[in-house]
TIMIMAR-6715 format. One line per 4 residues: their letters; for each residue x, y, z negated of C-alpha. Coordinates in steps of 0.02 Angstrom, whole numbers, padded with zeros to 5 digits. Layout:
N
A	X/Y/Z ~ ...
END
This chain:
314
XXXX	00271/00166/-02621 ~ 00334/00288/-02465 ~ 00479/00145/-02423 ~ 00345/00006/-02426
XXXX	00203/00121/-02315 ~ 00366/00173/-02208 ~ 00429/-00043/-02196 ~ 00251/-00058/-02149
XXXX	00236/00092/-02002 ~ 00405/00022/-01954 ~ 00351/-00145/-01914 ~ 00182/-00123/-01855
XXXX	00248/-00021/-01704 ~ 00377/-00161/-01664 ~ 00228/-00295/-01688 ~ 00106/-00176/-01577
XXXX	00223/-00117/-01461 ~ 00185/-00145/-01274 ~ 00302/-00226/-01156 ~ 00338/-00124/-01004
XXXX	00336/-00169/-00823 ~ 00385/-00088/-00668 ~ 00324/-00059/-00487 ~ 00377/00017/-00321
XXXX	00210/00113/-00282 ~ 00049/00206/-00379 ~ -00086/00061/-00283 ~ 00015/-00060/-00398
XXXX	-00010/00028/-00554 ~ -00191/00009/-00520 ~ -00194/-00184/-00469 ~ -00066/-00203/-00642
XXXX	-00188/-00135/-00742 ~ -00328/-00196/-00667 ~ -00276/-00377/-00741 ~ -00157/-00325/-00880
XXXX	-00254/-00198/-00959 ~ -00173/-00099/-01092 ~ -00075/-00260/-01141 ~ 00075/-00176/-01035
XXXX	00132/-00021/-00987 ~ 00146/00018/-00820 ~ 00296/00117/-00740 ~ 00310/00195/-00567
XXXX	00451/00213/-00464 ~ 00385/00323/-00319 ~ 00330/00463/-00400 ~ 00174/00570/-00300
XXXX	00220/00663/-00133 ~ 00385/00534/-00122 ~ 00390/00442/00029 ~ 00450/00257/-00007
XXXX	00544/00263/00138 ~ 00676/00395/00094 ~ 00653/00375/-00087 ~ 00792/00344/-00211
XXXX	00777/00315/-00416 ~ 00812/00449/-00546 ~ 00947/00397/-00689 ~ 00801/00410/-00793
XXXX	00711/00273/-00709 ~ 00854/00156/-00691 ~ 00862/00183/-00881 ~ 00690/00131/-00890
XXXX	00728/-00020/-00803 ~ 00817/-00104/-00965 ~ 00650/-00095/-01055 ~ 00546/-00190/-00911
XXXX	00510/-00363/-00939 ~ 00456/-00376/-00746 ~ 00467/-00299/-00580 ~ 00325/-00293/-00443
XXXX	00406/-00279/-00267 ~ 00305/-00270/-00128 ~ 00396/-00237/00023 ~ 00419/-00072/00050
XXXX	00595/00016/00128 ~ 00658/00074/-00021 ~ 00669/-00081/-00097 ~ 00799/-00157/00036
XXXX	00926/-00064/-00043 ~ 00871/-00052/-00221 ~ 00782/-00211/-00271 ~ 00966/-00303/-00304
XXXX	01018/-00114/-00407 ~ 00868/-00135/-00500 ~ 00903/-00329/-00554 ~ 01084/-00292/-00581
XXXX	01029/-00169/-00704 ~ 00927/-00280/-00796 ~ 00955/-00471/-00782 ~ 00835/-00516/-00896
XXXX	00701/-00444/-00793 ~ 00574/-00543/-00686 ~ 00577/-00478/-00492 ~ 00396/-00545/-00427
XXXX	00366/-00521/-00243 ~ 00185/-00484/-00249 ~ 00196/-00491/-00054 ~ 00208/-00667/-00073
XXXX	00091/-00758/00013 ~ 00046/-00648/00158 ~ 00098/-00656/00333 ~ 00164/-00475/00388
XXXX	00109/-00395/00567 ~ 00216/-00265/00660 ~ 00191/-00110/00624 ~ 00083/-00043/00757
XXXX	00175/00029/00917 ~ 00140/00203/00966 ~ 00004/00209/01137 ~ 00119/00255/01250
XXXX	00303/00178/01197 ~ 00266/00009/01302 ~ 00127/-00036/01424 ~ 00115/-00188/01313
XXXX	00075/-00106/01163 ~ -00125/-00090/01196 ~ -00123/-00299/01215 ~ -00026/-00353/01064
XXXX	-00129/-00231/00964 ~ -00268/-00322/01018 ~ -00205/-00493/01001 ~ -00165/-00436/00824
XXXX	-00352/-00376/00812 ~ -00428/-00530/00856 ~ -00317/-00639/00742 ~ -00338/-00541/00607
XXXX	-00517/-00455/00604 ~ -00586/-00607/00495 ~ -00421/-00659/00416 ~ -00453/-00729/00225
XXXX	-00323/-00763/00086 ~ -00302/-00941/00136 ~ -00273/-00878/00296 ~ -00097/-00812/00250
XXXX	00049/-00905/00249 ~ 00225/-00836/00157 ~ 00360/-00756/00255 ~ 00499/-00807/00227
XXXX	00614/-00665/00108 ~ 00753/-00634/00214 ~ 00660/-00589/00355 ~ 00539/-00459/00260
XXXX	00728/-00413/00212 ~ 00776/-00374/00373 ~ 00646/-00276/00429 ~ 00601/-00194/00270
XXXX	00723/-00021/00305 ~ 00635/-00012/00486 ~ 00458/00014/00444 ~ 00456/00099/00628
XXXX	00497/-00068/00721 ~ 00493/-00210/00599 ~ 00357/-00271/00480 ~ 00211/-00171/00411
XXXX	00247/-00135/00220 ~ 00065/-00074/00226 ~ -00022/-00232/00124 ~ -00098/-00125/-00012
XXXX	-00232/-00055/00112 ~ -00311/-00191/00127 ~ -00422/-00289/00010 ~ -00420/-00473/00055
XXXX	-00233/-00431/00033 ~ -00227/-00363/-00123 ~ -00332/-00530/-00158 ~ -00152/-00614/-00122
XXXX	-00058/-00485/-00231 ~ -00176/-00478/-00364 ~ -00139/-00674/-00395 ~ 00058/-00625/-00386
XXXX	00044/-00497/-00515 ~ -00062/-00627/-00638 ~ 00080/-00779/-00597 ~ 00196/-00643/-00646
XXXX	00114/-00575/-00831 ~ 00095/-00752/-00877 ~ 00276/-00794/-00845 ~ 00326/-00644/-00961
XXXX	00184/-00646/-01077 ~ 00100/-00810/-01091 ~ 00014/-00751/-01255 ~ -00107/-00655/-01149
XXXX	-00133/-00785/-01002 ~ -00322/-00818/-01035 ~ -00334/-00641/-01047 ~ -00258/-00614/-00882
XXXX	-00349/-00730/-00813 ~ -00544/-00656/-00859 ~ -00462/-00492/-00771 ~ -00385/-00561/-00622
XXXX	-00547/-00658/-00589 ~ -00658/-00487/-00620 ~ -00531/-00374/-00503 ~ -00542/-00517/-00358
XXXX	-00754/-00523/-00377 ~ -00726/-00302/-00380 ~ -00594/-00329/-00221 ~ -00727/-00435/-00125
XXXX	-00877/-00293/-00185 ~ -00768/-00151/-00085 ~ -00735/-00282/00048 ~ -00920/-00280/00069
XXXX	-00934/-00099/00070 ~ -00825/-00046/00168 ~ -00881/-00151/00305 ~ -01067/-00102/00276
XXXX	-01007/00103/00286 ~ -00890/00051/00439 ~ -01014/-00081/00520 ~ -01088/00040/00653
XXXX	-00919/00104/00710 ~ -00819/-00049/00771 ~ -00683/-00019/00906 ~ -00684/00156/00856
XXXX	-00515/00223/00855 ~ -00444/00367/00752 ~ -00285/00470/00743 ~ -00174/00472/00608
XXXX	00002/00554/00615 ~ 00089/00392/00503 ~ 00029/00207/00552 ~ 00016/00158/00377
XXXX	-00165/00092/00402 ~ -00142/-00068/00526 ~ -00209/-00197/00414 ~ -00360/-00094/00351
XXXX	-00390/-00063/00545 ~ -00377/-00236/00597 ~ -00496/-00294/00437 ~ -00642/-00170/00508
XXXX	-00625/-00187/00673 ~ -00554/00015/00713 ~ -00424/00068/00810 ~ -00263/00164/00729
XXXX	-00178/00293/00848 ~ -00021/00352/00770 ~ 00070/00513/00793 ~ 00232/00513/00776
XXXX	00365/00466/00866 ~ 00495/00341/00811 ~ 00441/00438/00644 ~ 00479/00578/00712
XXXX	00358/00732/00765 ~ 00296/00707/00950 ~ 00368/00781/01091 ~ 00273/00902/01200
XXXX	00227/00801/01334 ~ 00194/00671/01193 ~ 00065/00789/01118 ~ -00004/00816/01302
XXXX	-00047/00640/01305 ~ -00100/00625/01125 ~ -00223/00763/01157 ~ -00307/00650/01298
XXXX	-00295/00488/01202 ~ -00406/00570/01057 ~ -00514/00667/01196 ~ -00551/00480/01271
XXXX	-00603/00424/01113 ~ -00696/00563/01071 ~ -00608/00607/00893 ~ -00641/00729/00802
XXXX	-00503/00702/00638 ~ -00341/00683/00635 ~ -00279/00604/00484 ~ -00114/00645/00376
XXXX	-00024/00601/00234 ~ 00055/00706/00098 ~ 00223/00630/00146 ~ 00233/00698/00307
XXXX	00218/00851/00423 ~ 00060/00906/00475 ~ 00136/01001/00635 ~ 00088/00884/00774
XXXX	-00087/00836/00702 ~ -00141/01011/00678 ~ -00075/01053/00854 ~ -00198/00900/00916
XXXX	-00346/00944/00808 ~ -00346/01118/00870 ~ -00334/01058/01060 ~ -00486/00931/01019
XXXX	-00590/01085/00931 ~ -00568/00933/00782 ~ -00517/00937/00593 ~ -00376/00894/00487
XXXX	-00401/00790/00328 ~ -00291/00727/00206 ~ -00266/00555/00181 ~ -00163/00488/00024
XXXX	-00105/00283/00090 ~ -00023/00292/-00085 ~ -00152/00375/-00198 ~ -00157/00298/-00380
XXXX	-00379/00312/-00375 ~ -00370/00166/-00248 ~ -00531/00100/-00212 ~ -00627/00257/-00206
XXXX	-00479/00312/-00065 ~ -00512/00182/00029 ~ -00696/00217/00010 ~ -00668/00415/00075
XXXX	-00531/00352/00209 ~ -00704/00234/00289 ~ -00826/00391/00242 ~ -00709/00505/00333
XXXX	-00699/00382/00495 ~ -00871/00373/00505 ~ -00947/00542/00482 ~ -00809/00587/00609
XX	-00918/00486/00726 ~ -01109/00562/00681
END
């Protein structure tokens, strides 16, 4: 009787076991489970307070790796050098670009590194403010390649800020499950439909908390929030440097770009030092808040990140 209850335990937890799946970044565990549900489980490569710009894989994540049946790339520095490790590891593993589909800006210049800077930004602004899904058109892979390690120059790996974007991604990660699991594909497809009607719901609100504060700019000390700027019509002034903490004769002009613009917050990130924007906030008699661009609660940080912008502004 024990063999026969132990056969049974045995193969119920082969039967019921979930296939795993991996991603670069916390947003994507969200949008993964957001369609796949508990059908999956969801692993995470950067790990909370890692910056996916210097990060590099544990041995106990590559070993993870063998058990995924996909991988969800979206862009981001890291992945330049490890996307190929990671599908060497496993070659039975599906690499889906969930960035497919979308049409990459440049990561916004600093104020004061080119006199042209101020006019591209805003020819970027006007493009973009109303841009939809069908709006985007796929870059082509070797390019986002190319410009993936230079986040400071090249393409903004930023697309996870923004909701008609994750619109895009959301549709890549379904295409994806289906390919690996197409058990579960109506499944997937009643939650990918729900998470875009949720995705256009913040859309809305966001613009509705934001509406009364258009062309207002705000100071952040990472540009990680260009497309979320563009979609609401603000203004992103980034701190650093090159990625680098500000100079000061850099801060001197910093201090006057945020006292035009009457700031009163200077954003950071977890990732990165705090130095230069509490050296600005205290010149501007401002405040310094804490901004997560990679926190795993994702819709209710983009909610706070608007909240914050606008009761900087009351």
């Amino acid at each position: 009787m024990r063999l026969i209850l132990l056969t049974f335990f045995v193969l119920s937890s082969f039967i019921f076991a979930k296939e795993e799946v991996t991603v670069s970044i916390l947003p994507q565990k969200y949008f993964v489970e957001k369609i796949a549900a508990d059908k999956v489980k969801v692993n995470v490569m950067v790990q909370p307070g890692a910056s996916p710009a210097t990060y590099e894989p544990k041995t106990s994540q590559m070993k993870l790796l063998s058990k995924s049946v996909a991988y969800f790339s979206i862009g981001v520095p890291f992945e330049k050098v490890w996307l190929e490790k990671f599908e060497n590891a496993n070659k039975d593993m599906l690499i889906a670009d969930t960035s497919k589909g979308i049409k990459k800006a440049e990561i916004a210049a600093h104020h004061h590194h080119k006199e042209e800077a101020d006019e591209h930004e805003n020819e970027h602004h006007e493009e973009h403010a109303d841009h939809d899904e069908e709006e985007h058109e796929h870059h082509e892979h070797h390019e986002e390649e190319e410009h993936a390690g230079h986040e400071h120059h090249g393409l903004d790996p930023h697309i996870w800020l923004e909701p008609t974007l994750v619109k895009i991604q959301a549709k890549n990660i379904y295409e994806a499950l289906v390919k690996v699991d197409k058990t579960n594909a109506s499944f997937y497809k009643t939650n990918l439909d729900k998470f875009l009607k949720e995705l256009d719901s913040l859309d809305k609100e966001l613009h509705n908390i934001l509406k009364n504060y258009e062309d207002k700019a705000f100071m952040v000390f990472h540009p990680s929030w260009g497309y979320f700027s563009r979609r609401y019509h603000l203004e992103q002034i980034s701190i650093e440097i090159e990625g680098k903490e500000p100079k000061p004769a850099q801060l001197v002009k910093l201090v006057d770009e945020a006292k035009k613009h009457n700031i009163k917050i200077v954003f950071v990130a977890p990732q990165f030092s705090q130095k230069g924007a509490k050296t600005i906030s205290k010149s501007i008699n401002g405040n310094v808040a804490v901004i997560d661009p990679l926190a795993e609660n994702w819709d209710e940080n983009l909610i706070k990140v608007a909240k914050e912008i606008a009761k900087s502004y009351k």
